[in-house]
C-alpha positions in Angstrom: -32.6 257.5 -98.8 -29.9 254.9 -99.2 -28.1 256.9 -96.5 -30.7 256.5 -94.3 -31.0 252.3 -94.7 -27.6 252.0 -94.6 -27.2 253.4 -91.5 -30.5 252.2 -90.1 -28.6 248.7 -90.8 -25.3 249.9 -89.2 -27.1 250.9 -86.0 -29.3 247.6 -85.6 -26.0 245.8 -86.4 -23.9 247.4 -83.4 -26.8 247.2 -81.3 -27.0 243.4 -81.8 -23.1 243.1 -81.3 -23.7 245.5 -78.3 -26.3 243.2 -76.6 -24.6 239.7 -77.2 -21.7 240.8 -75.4 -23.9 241.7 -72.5 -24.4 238.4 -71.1 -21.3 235.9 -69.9 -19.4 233.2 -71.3 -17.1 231.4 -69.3 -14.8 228.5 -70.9 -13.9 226.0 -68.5 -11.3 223.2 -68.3 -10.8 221.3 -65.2 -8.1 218.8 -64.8 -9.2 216.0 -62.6 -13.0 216.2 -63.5 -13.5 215.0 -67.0 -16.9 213.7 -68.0 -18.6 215.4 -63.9 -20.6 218.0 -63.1 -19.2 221.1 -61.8 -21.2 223.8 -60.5 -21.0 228.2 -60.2 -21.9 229.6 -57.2 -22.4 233.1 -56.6 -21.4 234.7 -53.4 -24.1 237.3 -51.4 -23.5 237.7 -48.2 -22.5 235.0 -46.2 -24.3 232.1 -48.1 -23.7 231.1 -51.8 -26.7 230.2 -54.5 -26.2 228.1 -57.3 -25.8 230.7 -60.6 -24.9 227.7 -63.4 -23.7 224.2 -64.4 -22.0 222.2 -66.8 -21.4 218.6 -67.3 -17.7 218.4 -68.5 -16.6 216.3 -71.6 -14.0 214.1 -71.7 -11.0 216.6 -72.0 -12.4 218.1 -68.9 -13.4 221.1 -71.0 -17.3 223.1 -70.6 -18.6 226.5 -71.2 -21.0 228.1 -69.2 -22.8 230.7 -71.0 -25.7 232.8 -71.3 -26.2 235.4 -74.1 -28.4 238.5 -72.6 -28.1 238.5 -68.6 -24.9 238.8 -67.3 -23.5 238.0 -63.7 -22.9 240.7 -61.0 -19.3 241.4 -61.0 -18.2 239.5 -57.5 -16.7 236.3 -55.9 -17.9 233.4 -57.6 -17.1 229.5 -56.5 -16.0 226.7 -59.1 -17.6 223.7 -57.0 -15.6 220.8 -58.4 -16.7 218.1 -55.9 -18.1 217.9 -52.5 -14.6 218.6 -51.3 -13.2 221.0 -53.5 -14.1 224.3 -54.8 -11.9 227.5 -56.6 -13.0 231.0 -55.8 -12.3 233.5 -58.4 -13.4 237.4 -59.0 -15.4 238.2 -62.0 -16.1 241.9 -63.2 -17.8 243.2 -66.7 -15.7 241.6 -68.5 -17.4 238.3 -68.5 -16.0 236.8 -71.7 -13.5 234.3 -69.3 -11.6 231.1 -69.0 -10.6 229.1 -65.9 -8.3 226.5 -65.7 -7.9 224.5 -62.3 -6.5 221.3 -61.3 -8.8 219.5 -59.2 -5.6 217.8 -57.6 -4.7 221.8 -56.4 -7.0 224.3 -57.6 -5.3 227.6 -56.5 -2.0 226.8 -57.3 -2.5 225.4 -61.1 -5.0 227.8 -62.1 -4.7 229.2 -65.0 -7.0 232.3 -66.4 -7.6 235.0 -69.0 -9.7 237.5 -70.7 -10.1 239.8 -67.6 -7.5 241.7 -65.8 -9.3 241.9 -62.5 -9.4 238.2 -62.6 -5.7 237.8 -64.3 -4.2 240.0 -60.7 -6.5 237.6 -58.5 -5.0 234.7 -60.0 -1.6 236.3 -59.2 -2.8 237.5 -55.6 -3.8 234.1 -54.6 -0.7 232.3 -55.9 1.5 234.9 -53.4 -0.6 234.4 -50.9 -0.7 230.5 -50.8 3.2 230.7 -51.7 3.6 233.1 -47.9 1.3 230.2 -46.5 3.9 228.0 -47.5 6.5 229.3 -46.0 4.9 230.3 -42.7 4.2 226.2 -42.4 8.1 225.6 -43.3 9.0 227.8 -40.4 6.3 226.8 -37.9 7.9 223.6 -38.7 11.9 224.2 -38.6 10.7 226.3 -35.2 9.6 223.1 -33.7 12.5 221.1 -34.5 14.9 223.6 -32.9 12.7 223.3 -30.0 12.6 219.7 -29.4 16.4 219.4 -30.0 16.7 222.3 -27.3 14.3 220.6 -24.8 16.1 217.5 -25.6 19.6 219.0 -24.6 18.1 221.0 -21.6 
């Protein structure tokens, strides 16, 4: 009979560990925004809703969190003002921390506890880094070209 209870206890235990890890907790701490409002919109189709807010303290720190419903793995928006914004990918694992710069969100973001989100991170950075130098050669292109009209 003890058997029994003890396992009766065991179950209900990893059944309540099982179900508060089934909703999403994600740590924030924006650079740029302490003591404001920041918001998290979900992406569907081509229009975004509003999924959760947080007012930030004055280390710039929040958490957004919600124990039993979990977001739909997808592109989600960090709206930081009326001008800036950070898209990021969330999967299952929804146990996350994001870490922009409101100053330059892609490029100072920092984030863990999912690897989908970890490459993102690391996709965007490259990406914004090719931008870069496509602008430095779009630039150096036009140089050469006024010094060559100039001589012509």
């Amino acid at each position: 009979m003890k058997k029994i209870v003890t396992a009766i206890f065991i179950l209900a235990a990893i059944s309540l560990t099982a179900s508060a890890q089934q909703g999403y907790r994600l740590q924030l701490c924006v650079r740029g925004c302490e003591g404001k409002k920041v918001y998290l919109g979900a992406y569907y189709g081509y229009q975004y809703y509003l999924a959760d807010s947080v007012i930030l303290d004055a280390s710039g720190n929040g958490l957004m969190t919600k124990e039993k419903k979990p977001l739909l793995p997808g592109m989600y928006t960090l709206v930081l003002n009326q001008r800036k914004s950070v898209d990021f990918l969330l999967s299952k694992e929804q146990q996350v921390s994001i870490s922009p710069d409101r100053a330059n969100p892609y490029m100072e973001l920092h984030t863990a506890g999912s690897a989908e989100l970890t490459q993102y991170e690391v996709y965007i950075k490259e990406v914004l880094a090719l931008q870069q130098q496509i602008v430095t050669q779009e630039i150096m292109l036009r140089a050469e070209m006024c010094i060559r009209d100039r001589i012509m």
